[in-house]
N, C-alpha and C positions, 0 to 999 in steps of 0.2 A: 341492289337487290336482284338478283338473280331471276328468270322470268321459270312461273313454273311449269313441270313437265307435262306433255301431252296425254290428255286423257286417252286409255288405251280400250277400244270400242269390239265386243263380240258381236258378228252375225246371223243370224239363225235366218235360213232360205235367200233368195235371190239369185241362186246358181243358175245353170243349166241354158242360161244364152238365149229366154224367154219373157222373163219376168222383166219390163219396165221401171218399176218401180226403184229398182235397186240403184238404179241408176243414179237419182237425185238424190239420194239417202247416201250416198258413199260420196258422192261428189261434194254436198252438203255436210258432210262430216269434217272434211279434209280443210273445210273454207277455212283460213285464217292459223292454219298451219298449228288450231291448239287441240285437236284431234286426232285421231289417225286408227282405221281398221287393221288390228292385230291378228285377228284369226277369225274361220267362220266354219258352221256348219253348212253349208250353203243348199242343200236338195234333200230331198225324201229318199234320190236313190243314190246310197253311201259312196259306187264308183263316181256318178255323174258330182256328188259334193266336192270327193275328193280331186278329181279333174276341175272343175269350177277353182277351188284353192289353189292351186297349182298353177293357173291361168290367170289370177288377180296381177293386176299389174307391178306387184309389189310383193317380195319373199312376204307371206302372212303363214298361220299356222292352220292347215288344213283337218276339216274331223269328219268323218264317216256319218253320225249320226248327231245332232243336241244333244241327248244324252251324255255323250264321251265328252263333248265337250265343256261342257258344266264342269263333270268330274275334274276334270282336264285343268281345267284352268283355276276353280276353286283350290289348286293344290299347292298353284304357285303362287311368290311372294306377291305383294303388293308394291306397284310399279312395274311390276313385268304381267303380271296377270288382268286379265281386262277388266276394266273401272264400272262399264257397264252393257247392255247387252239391246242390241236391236233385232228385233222380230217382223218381218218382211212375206211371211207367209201369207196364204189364203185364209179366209176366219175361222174352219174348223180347226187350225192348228196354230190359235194363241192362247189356250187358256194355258197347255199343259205346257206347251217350254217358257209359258210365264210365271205362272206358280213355281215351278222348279230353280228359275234362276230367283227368284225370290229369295226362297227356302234356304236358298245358297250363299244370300248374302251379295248377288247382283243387282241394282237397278235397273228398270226395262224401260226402252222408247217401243212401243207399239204401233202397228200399222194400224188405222180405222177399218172397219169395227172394232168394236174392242172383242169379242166375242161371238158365239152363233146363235145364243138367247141370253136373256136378262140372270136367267141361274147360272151359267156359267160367268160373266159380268160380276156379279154379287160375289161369285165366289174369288176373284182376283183380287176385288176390291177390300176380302176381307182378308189376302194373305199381303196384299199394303199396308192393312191397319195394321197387323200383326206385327209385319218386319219393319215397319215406319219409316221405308227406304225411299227415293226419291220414281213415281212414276210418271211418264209421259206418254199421249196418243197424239198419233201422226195426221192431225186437222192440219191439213199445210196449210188451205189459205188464210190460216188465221194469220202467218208471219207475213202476210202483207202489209204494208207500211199503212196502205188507205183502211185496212178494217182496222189497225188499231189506229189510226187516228179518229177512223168512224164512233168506235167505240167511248172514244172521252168525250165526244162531239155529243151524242145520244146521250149516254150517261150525267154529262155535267151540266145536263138542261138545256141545253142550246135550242135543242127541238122542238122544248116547251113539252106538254103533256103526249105521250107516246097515242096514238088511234088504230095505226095500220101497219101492217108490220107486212112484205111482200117478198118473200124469200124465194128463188127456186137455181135450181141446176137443171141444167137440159141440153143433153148430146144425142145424136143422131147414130152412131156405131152400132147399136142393137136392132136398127129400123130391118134387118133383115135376117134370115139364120146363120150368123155371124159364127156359133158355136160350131156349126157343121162344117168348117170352112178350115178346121186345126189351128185356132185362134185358143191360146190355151188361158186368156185373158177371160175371155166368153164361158169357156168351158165351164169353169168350177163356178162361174156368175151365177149361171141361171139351175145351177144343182140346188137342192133345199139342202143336202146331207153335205154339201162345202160350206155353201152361202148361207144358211140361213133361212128362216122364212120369207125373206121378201129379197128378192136381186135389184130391181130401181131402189128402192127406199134403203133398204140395206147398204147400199152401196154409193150410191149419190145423195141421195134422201136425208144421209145422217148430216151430210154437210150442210146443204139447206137449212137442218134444224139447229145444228149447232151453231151454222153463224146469227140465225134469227137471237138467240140466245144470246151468243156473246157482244155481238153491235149494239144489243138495246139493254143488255144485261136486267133483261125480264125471263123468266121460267114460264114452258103453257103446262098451265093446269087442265085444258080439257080439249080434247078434240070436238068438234062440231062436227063434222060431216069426214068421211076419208072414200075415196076410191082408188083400189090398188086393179090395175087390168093388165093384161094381158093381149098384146095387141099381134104379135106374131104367134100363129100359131105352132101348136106343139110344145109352148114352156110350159113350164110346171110354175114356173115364179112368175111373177109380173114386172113388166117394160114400161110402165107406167105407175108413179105414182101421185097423190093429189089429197091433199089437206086442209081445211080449215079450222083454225085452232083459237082458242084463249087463251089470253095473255094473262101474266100474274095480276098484270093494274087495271084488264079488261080488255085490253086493248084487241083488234081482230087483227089473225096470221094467217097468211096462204102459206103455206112451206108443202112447196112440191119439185117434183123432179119427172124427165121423161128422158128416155135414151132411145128412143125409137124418132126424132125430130128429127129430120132431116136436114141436114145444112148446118146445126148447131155441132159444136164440138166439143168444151170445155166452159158452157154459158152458168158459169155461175154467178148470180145478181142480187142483190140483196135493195127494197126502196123502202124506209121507214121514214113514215108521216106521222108527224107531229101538228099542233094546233099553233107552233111559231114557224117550222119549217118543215124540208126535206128534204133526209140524207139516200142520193143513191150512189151503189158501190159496186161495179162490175171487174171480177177477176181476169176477164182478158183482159182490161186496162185497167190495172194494178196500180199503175203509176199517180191515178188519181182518182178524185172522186167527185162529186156534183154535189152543192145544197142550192134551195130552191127556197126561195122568201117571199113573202105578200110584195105583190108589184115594183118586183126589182128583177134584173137580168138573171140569167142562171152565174151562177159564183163557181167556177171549175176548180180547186185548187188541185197543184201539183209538187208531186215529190222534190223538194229543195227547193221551191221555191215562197213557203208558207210563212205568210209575217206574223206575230201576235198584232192584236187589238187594230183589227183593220173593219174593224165596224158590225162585224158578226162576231170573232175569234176576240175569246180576252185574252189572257196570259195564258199560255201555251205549257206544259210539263216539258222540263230541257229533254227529257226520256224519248218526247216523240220526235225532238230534231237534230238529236246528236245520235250516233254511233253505239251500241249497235240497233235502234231499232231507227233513227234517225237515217238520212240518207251518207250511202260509203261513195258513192260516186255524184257525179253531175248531174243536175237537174238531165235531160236529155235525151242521157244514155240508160235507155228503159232496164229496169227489173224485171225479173221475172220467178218460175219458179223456184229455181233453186236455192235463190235468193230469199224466199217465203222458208223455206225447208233451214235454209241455216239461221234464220232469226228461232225460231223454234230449239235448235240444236244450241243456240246462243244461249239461249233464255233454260234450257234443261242443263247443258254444262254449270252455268252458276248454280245450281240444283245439287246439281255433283259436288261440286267443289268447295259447298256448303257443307254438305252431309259429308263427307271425308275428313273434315276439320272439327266434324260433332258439334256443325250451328245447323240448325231446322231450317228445309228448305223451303220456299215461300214461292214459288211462283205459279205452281201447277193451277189450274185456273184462270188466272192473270195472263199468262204470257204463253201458255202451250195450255192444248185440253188433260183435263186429269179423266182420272179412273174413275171418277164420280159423274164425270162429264160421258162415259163411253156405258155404266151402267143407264144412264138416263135416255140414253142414245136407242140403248138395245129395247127400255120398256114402249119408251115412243114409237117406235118397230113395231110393237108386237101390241099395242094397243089399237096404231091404226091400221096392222090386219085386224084385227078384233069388230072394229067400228066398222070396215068397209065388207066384213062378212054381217054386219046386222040392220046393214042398211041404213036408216038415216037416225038411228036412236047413237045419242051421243055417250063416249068413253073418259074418265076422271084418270088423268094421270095419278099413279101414286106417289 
């Protein structure tokens, strides 16, 4: 049997020899050779796109604008026209080349946020329902191997009754007027009319929330307290954000984020306590993770090296020690991003690959964040500005 052909992948933004991001998305595309970037709209300004195409390491098919390119490539067959479409932009420009690739008959990988508000969000979510096509949001570190192992760990009881939930991100890059400096990362951050209402929580904030979410697979139903600040002056958005939340089963959540900490760089940490134990998960060491038990050493485990029924761990799902979310190399030889970014890209090709064959694709949720995941993101956003402009009177998620 013949092995099947590479999914053929459109870009919309990451040109222009600025944007980071595009970086692990294209590199993470290519992993495992069942991939590959065909064409892209790459920039807002049509020369600078079409230069950026031109410049891909690889003849790909260059377009002036998303627009063109929609048209473009909806015209060709299938197998030569692209499978589906990743969007790399800033958050004021995903609803509208997401809805269109939709419209069109494209499936979209999405950068976080999903959106610049909850009505915009809603409105994606409801041109998903519409075209029942497969959608993806770019939470990279959920394709760390330790959050999903954290998550069966939490989920299948091991923790006993969930109490505390301690979510936060906290980098230091904002601690000063970063924007002024032709950081064009900064720039559109702390604008409201790019970002959004909130640049910390919008931006780092959603992470914190989503992994409190997904490790404990509990939903907050209500905010308790939220402070959004502003600690450099001059912004209009806040460099600070700060949360205490309810859990669906009661449980109490800090889920905060700072980008003004100094010394931090990429601390994203997650520690949920339980009444049997507790799980913590730090993204710079991806490679593993810590549970903590009534009067026993700390239990470190590590990527390839995890036994079933060694006195904590029963039987293990083959899913979390085999290939591809399992480990691809030796205990050792550290993971990292990109490697988080193609478990994701793994787990949304079989998505693909489903839906082309007209079987329903099942993972969105499970193994990459969905559209429901990035609508919930944007209300939590904008409920705890709500809550940290009313001072200490609490906000009911809807």
């Amino acid at each position: 049997m013949s092995p099947p052909r590479p999914l053929n992948v459109g870009l919309i933004g990451g040109g222009g020899g600025k944007a980071f991001i595009v970086n692990p998305h294209q590199a993470s595309i290519f992993m495992g050779g069942t991939r590959r970037v065909v064409c892209g709209a790459l920039h807002e300004k049509s020369e600078v796109a079409l230069q950026s195409a031109a410049d891909w390491p690889y003849p790909i098919r260059g377009y002036g604008t998303y627009d063109e390119m929609i048209a473009a490539e909806a015209k060709l067959p299938f197998g030569e026209r692209m499978d589906f479409v990743v969007i790399v932009t800033p958050n004021f420009v995903h609803k509208d080349p997401a809805i269109k690739c939709l419209k069109k008959g494209f499936p979209v990988f999405c950068e976080k946020p999903l959106a610049l508000n909850s009505a915009e969000a809603e409105e994606i979510a409801k041109a998903v329902e519409e075209t029942k096509l497969p959608f993806g949001l770019a939470h990279t570190y959920l394709g760390h191997w330790s959050t999903q192992f954290g998550r069966f760990i939490v989920t299948s009881g091991l923790l006993g009754n969930i109490r505390r939930v301690d979510s936060h991100y906290w980098q230091g890059w904002l601690a000063g007027r970063t924007e002024d400096q032709g950081v064009q990362q900064a720039e559109w951050r702390v604008d409201p009319k790019r970002a959004g209402a909130s640049c910390c929580g919008g931006d780092i904030g959603t992470h914190a929330f989503m992994h409190a979410r997904y490790v404990t697979g509990l939903e907050v139903v209500k905010i308790l307290f939220a402070k959004l600040t502003t600690f450099v002056g001059g912004r209009q958005l806040d460099d600070d954000f700060l949360t205490v939340c309810q859990m669906s089963n009661d449980a109490l959540a800090q889920i905060c984020a700072s980008q003004v900490m100094i010394g931090h760089r990429n601390d994203l940490r997650i520690e949920v306590n339980g009444d049997k134990g507790t799980l913590i998960l730090r993204q710079e060491n991806s490679d593993e993770f810590t549970i903590c038990l009534p009067d026993q050493p700390q239990r470190i485990y590590s990527r390839g090296d995890v036994k079933p029924n060694d006195g904590f761990l029963g039987d293990i799902p083959g899913f979390l020690l085999e290939a591809p979310i399992g480990p691809r190399i030796p205990s050792g030889h550290n993971e990292a991003f990109h490697d988080a970014f193609r478990r994701l890209y793994d787990a949304f090709e079989l998505d693909i690959r489903d839906w082309l064959e007209d079987k329903v694709p099942s993972r969105a949720g499970e193994r990459y964040a969905s559209v429901y995941d990035g609508v919930k993101h944007m209300k939590f956003i904008e409920a705890a500005v709500k809550c940290s402009q009313m001072g200490l009177q609490f906000v009911v998620l809807e």
